[in-house]
Structures are given as structure tokens and as C-alpha cells.
PyMOL Python script that loads the backbone (N, CA, C, O; Angstrom):
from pymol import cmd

cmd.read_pdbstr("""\
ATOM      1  N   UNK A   1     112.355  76.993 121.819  1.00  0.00           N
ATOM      2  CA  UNK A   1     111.372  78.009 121.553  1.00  0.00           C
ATOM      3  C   UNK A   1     111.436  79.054 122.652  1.00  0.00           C
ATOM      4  O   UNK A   1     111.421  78.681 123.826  1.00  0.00           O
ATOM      5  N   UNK A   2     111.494  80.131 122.389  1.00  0.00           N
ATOM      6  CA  UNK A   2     111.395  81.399 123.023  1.00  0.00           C
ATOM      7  C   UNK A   2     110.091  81.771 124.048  1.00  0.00           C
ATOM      8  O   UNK A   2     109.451  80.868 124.586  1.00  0.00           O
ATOM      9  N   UNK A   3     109.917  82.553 124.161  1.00  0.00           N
ATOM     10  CA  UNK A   3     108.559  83.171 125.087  1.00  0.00           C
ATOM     11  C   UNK A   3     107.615  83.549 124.034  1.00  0.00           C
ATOM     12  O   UNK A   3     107.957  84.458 123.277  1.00  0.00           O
ATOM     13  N   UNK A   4     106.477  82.988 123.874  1.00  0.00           N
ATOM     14  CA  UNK A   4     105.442  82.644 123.282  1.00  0.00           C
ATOM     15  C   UNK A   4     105.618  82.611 122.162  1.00  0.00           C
ATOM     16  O   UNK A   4     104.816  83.089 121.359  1.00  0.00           O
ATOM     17  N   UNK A   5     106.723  82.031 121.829  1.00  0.00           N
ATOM     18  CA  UNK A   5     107.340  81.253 120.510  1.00  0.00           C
ATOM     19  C   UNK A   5     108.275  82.114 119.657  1.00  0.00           C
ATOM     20  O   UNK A   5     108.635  82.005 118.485  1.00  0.00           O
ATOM     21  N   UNK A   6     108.611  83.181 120.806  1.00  0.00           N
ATOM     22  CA  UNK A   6     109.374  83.717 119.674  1.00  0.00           C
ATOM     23  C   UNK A   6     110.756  83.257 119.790  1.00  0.00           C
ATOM     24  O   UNK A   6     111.268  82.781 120.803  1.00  0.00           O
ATOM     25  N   UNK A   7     111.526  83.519 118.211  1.00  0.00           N
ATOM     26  CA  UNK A   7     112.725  83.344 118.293  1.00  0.00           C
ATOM     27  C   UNK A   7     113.735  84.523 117.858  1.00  0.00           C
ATOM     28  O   UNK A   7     114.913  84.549 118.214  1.00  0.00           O
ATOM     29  N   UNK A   8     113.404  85.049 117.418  1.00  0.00           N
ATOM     30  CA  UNK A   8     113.767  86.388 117.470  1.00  0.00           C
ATOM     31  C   UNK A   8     112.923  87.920 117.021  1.00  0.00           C
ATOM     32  O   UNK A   8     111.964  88.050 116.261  1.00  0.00           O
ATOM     33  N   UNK A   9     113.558  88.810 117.676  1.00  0.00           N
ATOM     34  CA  UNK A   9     112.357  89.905 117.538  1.00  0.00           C
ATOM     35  C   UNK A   9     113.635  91.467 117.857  1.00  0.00           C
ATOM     36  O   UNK A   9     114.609  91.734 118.560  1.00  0.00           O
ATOM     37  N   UNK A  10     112.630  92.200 116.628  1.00  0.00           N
ATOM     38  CA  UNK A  10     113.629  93.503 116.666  1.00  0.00           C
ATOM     39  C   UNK A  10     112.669  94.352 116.454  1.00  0.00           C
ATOM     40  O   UNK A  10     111.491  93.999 116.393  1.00  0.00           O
ATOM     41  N   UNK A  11     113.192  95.956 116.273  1.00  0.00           N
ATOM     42  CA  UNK A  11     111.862  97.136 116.521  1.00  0.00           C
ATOM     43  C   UNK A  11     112.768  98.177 116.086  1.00  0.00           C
ATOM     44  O   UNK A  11     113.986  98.320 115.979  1.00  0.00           O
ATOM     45  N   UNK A  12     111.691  98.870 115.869  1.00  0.00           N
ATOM     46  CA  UNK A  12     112.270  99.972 115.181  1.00  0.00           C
ATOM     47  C   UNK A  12     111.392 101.303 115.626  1.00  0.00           C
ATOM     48  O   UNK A  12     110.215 101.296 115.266  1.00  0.00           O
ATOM     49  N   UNK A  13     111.741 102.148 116.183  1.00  0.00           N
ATOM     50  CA  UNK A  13     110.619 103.382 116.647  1.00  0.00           C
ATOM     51  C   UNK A  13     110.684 104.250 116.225  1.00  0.00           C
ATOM     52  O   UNK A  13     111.800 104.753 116.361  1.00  0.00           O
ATOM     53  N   UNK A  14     109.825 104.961 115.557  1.00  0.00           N
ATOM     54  CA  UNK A  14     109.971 106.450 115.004  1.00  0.00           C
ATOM     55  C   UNK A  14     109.044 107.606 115.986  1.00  0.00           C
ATOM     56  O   UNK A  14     108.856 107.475 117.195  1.00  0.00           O
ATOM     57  N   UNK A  15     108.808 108.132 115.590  1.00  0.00           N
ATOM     58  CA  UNK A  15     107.758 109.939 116.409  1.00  0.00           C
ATOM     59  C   UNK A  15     106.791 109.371 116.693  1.00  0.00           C
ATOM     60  O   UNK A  15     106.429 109.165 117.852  1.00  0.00           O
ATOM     61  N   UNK A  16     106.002 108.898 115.339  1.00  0.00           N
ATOM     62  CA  UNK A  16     104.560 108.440 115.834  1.00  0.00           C
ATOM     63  C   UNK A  16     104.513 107.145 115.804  1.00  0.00           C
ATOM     64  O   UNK A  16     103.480 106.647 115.357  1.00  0.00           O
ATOM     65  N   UNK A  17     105.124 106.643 116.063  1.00  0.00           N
ATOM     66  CA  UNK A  17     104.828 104.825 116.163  1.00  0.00           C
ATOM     67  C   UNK A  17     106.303 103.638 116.107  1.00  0.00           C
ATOM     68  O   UNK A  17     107.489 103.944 115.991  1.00  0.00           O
ATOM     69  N   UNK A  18     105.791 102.482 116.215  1.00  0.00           N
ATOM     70  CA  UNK A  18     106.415 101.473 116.468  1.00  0.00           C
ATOM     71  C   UNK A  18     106.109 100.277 115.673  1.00  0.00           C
ATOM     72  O   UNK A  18     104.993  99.884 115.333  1.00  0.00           O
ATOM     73  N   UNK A  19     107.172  99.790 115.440  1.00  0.00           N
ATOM     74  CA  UNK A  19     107.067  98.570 114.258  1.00  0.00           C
ATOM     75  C   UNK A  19     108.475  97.582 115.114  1.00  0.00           C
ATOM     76  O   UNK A  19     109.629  97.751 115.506  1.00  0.00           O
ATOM     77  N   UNK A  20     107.220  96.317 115.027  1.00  0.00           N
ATOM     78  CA  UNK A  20     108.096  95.223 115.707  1.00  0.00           C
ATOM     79  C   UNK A  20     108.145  94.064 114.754  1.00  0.00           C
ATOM     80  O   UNK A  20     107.052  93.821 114.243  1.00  0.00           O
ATOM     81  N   UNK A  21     109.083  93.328 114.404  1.00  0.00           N
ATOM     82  CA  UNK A  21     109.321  92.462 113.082  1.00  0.00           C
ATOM     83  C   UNK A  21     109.717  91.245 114.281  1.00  0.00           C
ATOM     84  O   UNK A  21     110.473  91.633 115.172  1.00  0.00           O
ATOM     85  N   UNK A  22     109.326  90.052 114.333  1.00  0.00           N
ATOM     86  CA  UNK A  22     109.254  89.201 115.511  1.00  0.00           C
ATOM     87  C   UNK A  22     109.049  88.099 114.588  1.00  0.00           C
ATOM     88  O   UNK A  22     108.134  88.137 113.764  1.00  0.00           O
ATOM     89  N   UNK A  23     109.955  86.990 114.693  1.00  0.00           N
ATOM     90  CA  UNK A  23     110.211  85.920 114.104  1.00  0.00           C
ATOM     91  C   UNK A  23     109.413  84.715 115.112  1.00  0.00           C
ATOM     92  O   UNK A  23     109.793  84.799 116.280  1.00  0.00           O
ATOM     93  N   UNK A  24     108.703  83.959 114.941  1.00  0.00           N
ATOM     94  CA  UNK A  24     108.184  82.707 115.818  1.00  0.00           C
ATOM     95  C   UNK A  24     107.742  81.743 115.253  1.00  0.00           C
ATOM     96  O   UNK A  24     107.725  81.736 114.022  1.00  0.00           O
ATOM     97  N   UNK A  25     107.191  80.505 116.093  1.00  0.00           N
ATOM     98  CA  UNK A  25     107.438  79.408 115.679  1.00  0.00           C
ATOM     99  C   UNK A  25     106.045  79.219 116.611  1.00  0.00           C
ATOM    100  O   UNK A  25     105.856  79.667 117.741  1.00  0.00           O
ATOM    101  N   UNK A  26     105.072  78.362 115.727  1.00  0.00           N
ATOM    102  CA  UNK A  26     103.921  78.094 116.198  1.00  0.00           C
ATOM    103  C   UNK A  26     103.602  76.672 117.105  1.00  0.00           C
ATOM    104  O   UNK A  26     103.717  75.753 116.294  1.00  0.00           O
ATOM    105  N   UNK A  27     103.453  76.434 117.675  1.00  0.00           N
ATOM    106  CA  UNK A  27     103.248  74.390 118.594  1.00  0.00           C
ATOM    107  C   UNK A  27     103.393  73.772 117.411  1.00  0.00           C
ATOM    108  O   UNK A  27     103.569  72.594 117.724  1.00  0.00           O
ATOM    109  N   UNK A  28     103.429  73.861 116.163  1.00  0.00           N
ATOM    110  CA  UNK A  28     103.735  72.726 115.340  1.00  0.00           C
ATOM    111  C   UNK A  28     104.775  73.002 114.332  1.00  0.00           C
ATOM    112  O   UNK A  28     104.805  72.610 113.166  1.00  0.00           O
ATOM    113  N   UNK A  29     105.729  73.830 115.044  1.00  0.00           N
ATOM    114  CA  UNK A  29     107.045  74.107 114.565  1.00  0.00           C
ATOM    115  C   UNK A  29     106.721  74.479 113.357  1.00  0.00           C
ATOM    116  O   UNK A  29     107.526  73.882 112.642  1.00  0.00           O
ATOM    117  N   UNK A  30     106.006  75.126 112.665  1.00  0.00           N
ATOM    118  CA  UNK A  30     105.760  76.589 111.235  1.00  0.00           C
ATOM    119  C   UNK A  30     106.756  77.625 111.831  1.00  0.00           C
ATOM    120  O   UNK A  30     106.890  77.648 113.055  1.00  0.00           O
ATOM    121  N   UNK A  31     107.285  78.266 111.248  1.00  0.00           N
ATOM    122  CA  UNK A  31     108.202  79.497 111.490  1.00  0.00           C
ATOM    123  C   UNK A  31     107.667  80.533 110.619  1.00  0.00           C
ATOM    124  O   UNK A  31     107.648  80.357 109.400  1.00  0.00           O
ATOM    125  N   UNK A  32     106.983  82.206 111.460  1.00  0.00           N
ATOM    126  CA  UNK A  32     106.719  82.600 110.781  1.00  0.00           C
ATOM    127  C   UNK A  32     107.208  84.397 111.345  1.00  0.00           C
ATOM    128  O   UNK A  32     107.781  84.708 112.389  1.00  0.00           O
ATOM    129  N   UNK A  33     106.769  85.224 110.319  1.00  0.00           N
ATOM    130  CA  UNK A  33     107.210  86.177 110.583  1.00  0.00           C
ATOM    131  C   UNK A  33     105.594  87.145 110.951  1.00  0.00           C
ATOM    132  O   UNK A  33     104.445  87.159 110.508  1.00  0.00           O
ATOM    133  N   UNK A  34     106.223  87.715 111.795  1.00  0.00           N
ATOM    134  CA  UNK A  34     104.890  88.908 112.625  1.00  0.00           C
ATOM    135  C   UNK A  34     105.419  90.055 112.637  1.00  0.00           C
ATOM    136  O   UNK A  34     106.176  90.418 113.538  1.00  0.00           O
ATOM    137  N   UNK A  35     105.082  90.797 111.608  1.00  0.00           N
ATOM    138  CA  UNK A  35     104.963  92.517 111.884  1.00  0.00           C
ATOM    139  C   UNK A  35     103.866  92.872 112.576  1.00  0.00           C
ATOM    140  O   UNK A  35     102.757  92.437 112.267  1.00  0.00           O
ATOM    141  N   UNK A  36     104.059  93.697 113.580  1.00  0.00           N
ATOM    142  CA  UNK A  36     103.217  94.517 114.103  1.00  0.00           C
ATOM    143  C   UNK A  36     103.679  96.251 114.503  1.00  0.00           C
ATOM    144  O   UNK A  36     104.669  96.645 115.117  1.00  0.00           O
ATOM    145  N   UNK A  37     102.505  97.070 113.868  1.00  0.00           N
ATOM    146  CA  UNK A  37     102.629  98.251 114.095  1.00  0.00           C
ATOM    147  C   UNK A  37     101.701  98.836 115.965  1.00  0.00           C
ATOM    148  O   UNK A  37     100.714  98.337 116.506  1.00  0.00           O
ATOM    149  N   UNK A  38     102.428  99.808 116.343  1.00  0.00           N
ATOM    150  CA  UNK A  38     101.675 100.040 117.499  1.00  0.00           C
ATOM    151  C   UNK A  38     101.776 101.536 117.912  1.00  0.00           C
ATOM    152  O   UNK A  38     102.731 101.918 118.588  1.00  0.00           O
ATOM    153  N   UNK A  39     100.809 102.367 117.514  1.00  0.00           N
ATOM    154  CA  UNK A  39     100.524 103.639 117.606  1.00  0.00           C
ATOM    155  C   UNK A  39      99.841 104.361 119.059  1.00  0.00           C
ATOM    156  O   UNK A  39      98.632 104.580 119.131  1.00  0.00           O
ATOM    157  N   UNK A  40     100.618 104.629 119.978  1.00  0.00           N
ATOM    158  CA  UNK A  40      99.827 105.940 120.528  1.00  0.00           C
ATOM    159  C   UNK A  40      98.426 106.294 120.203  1.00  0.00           C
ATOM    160  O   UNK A  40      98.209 106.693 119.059  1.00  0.00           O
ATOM    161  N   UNK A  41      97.450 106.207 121.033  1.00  0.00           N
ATOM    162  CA  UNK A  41      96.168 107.531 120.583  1.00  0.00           C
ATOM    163  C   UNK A  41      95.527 107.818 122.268  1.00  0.00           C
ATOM    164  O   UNK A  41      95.642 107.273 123.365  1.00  0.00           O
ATOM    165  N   UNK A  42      95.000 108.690 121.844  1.00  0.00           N
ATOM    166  CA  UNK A  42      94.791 109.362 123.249  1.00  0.00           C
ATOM    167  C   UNK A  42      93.017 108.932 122.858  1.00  0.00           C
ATOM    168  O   UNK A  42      92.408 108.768 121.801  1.00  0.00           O
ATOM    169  N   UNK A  43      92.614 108.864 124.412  1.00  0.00           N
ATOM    170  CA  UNK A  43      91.023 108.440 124.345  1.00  0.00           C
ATOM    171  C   UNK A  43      90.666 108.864 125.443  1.00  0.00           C
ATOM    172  O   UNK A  43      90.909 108.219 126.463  1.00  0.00           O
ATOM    173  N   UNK A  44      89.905 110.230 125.474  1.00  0.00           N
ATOM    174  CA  UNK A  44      89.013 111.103 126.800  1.00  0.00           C
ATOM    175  C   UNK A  44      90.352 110.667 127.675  1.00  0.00           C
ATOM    176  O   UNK A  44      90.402 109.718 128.458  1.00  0.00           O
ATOM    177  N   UNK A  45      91.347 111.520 127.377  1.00  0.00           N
ATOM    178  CA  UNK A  45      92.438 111.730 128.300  1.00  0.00           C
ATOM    179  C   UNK A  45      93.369 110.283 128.813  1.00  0.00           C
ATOM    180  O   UNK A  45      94.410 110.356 129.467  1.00  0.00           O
ATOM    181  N   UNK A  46      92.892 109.325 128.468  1.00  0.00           N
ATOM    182  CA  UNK A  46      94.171 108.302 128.918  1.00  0.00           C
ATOM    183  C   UNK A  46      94.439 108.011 127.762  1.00  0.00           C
ATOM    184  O   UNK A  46      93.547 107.942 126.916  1.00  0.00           O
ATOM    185  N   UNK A  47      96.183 107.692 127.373  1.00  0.00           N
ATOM    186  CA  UNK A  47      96.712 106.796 126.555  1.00  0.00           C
ATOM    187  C   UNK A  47      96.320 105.436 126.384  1.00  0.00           C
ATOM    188  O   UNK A  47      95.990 104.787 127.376  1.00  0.00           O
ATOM    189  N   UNK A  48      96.313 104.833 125.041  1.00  0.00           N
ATOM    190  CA  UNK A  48      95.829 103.865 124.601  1.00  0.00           C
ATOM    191  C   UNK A  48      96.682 103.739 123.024  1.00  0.00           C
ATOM    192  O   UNK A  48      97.033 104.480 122.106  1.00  0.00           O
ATOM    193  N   UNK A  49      96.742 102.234 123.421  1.00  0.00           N
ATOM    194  CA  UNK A  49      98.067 101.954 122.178  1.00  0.00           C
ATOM    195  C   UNK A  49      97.302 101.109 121.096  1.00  0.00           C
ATOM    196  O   UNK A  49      97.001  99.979 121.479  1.00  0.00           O
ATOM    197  N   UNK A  50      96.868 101.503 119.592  1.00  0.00           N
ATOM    198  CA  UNK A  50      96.563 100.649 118.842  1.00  0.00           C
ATOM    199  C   UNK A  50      97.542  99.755 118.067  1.00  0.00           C
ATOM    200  O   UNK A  50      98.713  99.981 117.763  1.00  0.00           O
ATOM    201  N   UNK A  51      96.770  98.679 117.821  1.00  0.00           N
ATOM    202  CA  UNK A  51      98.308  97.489 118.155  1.00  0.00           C
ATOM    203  C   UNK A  51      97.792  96.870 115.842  1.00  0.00           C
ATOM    204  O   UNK A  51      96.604  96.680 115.582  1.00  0.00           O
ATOM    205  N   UNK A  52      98.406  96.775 115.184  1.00  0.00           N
ATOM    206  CA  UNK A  52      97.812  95.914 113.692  1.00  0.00           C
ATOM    207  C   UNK A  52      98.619  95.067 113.472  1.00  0.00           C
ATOM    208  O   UNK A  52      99.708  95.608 113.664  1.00  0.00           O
ATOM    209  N   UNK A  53      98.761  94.105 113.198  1.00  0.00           N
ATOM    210  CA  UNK A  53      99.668  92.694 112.904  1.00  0.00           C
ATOM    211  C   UNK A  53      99.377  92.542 111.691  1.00  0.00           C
ATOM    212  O   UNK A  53      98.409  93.038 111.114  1.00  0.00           O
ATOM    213  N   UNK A  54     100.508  91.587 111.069  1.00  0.00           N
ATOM    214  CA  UNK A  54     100.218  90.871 109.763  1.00  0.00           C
ATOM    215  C   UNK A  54     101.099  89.578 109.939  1.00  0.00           C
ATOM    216  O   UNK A  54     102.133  89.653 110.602  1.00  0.00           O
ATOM    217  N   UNK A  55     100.801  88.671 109.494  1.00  0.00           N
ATOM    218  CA  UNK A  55     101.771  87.192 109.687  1.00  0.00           C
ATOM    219  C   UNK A  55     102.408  86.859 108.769  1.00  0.00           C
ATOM    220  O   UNK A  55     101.923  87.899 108.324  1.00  0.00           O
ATOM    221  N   UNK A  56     103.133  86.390 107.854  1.00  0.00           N
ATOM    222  CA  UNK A  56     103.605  85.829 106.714  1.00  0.00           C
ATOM    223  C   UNK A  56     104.468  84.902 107.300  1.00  0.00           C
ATOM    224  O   UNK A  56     105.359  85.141 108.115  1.00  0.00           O
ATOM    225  N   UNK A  57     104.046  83.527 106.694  1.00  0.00           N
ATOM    226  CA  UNK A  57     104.760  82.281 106.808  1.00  0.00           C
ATOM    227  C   UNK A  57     105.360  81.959 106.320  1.00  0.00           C
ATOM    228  O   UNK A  57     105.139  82.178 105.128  1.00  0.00           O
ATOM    229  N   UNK A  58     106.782  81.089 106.636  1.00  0.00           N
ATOM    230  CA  UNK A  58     107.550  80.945 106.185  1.00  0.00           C
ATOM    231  C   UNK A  58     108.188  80.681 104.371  1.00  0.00           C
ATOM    232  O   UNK A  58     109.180  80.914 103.680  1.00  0.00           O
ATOM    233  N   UNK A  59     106.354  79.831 104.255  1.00  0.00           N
ATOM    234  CA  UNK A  59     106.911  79.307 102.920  1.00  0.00           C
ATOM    235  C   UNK A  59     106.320  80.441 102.150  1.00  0.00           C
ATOM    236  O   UNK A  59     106.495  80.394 100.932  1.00  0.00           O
ATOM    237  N   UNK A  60     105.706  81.370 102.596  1.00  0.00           N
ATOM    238  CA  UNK A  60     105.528  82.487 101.358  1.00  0.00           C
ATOM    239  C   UNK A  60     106.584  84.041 101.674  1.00  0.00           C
ATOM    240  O   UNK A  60     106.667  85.054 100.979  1.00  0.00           O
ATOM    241  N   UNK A  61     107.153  83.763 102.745  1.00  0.00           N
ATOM    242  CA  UNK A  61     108.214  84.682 102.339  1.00  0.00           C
ATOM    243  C   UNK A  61     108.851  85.201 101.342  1.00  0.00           C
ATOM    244  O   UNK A  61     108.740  86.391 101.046  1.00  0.00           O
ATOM    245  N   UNK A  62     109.800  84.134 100.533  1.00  0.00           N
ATOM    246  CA  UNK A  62     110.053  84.612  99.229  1.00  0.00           C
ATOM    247  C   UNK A  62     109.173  85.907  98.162  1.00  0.00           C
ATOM    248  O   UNK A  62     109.345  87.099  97.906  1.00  0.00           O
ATOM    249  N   UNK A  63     108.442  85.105  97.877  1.00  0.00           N
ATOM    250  CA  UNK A  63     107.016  85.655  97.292  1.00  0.00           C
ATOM    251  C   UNK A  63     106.598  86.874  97.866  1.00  0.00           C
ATOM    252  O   UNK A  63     106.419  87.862  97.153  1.00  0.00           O
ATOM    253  N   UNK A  64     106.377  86.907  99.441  1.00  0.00           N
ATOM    254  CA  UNK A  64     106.309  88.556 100.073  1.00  0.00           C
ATOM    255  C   UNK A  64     107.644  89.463  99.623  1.00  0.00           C
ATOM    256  O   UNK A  64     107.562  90.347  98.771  1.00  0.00           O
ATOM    257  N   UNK A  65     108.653  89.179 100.189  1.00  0.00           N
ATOM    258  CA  UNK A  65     109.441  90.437 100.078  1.00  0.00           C
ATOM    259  C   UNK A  65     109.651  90.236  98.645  1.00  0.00           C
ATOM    260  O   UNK A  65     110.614  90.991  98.512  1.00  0.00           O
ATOM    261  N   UNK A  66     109.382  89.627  97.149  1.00  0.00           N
ATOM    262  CA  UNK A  66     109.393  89.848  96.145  1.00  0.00           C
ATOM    263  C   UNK A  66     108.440  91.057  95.905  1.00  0.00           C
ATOM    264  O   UNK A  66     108.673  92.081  95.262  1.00  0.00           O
ATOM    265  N   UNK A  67     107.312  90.695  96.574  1.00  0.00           N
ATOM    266  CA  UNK A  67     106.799  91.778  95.768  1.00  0.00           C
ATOM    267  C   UNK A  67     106.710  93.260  96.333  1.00  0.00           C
ATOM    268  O   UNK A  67     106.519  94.263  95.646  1.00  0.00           O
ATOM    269  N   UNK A  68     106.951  93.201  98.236  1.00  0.00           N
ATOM    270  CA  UNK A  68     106.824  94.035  98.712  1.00  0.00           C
ATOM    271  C   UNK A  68     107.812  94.513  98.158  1.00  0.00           C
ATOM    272  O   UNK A  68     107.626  95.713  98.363  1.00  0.00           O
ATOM    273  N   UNK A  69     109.274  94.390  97.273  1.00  0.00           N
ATOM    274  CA  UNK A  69     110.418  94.784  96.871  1.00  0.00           C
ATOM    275  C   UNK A  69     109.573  95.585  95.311  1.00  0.00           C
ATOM    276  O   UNK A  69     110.135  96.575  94.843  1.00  0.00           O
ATOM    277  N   UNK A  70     108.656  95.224  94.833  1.00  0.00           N
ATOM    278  CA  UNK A  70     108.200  95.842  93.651  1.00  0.00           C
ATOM    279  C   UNK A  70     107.479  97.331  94.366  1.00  0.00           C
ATOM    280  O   UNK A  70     107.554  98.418  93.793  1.00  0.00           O
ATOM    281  N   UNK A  71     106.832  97.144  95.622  1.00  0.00           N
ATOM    282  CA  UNK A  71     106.268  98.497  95.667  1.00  0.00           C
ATOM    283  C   UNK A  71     107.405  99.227  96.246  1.00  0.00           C
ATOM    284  O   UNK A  71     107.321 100.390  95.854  1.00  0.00           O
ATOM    285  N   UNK A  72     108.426  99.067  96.998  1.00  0.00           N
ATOM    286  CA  UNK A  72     109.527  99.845  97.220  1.00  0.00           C
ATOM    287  C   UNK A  72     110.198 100.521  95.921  1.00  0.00           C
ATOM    288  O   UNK A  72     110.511 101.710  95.856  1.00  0.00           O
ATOM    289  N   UNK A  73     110.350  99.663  95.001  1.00  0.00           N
ATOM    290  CA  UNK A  73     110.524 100.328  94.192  1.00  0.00           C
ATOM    291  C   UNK A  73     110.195 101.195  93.402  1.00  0.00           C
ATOM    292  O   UNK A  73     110.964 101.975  92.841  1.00  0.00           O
ATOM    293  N   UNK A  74     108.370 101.108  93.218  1.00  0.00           N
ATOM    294  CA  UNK A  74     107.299 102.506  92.397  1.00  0.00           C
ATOM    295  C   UNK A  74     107.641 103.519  93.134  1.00  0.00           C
ATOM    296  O   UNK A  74     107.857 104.607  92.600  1.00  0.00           O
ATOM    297  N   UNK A  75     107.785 103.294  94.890  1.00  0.00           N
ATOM    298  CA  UNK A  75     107.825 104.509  95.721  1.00  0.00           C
ATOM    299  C   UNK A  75     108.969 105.433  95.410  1.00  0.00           C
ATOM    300  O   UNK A  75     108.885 106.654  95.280  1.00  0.00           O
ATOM    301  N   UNK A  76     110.452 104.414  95.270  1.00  0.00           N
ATOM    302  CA  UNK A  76     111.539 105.240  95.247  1.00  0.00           C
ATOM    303  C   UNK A  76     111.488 105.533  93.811  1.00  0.00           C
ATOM    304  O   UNK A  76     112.424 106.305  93.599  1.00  0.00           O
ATOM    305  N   UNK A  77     110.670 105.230  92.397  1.00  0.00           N
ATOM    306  CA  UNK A  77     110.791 105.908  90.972  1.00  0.00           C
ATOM    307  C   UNK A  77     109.958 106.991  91.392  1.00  0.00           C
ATOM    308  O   UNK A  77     110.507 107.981  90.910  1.00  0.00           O
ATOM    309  N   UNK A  78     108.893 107.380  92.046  1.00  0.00           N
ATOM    310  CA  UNK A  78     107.899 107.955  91.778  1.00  0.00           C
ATOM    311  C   UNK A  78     107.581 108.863  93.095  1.00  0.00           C
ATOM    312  O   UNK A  78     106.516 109.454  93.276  1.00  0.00           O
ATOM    313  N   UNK A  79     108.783 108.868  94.048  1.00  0.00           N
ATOM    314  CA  UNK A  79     108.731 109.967  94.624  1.00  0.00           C
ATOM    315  C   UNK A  79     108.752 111.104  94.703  1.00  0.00           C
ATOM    316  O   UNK A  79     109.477 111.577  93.828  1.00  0.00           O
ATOM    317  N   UNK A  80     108.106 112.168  95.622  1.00  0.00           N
ATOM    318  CA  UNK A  80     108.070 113.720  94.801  1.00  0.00           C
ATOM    319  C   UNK A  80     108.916 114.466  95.691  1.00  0.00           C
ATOM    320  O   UNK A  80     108.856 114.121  96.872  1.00  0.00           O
ATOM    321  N   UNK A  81     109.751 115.483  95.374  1.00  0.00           N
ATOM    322  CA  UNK A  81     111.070 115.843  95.522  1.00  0.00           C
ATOM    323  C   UNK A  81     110.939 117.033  96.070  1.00  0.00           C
ATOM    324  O   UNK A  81     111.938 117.692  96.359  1.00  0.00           O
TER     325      UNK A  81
END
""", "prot")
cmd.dss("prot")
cmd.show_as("cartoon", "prot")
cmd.util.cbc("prot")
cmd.orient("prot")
């Protein structure tokens, strides 16, 4: 097991933000997947990073990127040009 369970972890950064896709493994060996987004915002002059997670576990993976694969797809029929 990795540093606080992770076992692998990748990122991706664009202009306004950050998306980290981080694979880990919980004390009772579940393997799961952690997206987290992490945005920049400014607050009475100091930076401050808002951080949103989502978890999906292993055994519903399938089932996630099934369907997250259905809204990728309305987006790319139904994009405006």
C-alpha cells in the first residue's frame, strides 16, 4: 500500500482547475477510485483551493463508467457547433 493508500494516482490540469483520478485501497483492502476536483478561489485577497471528491468502488465501477459513457455520449450528439 502506498501513502495513505494510494496505489496509483494521475492529474490532469487545465486554466481553471485540477482533476486528480487516484486509485486506493482502504485498511480492509476495498480498492477504490477517488476523483477529486480542486479549484483556485480567491478570499479577501489570499488564495484558497476548493477541493470536491467523489469515490466509486471497485465493484461498481463497471456500472459507473457505463453510464458515465451514456452521458458522454448525449454531450458529443448534442453539442452546439
Amino acid at each position: 500500500m502506498g501513502i495513505r493508500g494510494e496505489v496509483f494516482s494521475t492529474k490532469l490540469q487545465t486554466k481553471e482547475r485540477t482533476y486528480f483520478f487516484n486509485v486506493k485501497e482502504n485498511v480492509y483492502g476495498d480498492t477504490f477510485l477517488n476523483i477529486v476536483e480542486s479549484k483556485g478561489s480567491e478570499d479577501g485577497g489570499t488564495e484558497k483551493f476548493i477541493r470536491q471528491s467523489i469515490l466509486i468502488y471497485q465493484e461498481d465501477l463497471a456500472e459507473f463508467v457505463r453510464e458515465f459513457q451514456k452521458s458522454l455520449d448525449f454531450i458529443k450528439l448534442n453539442q452546439k457547433r
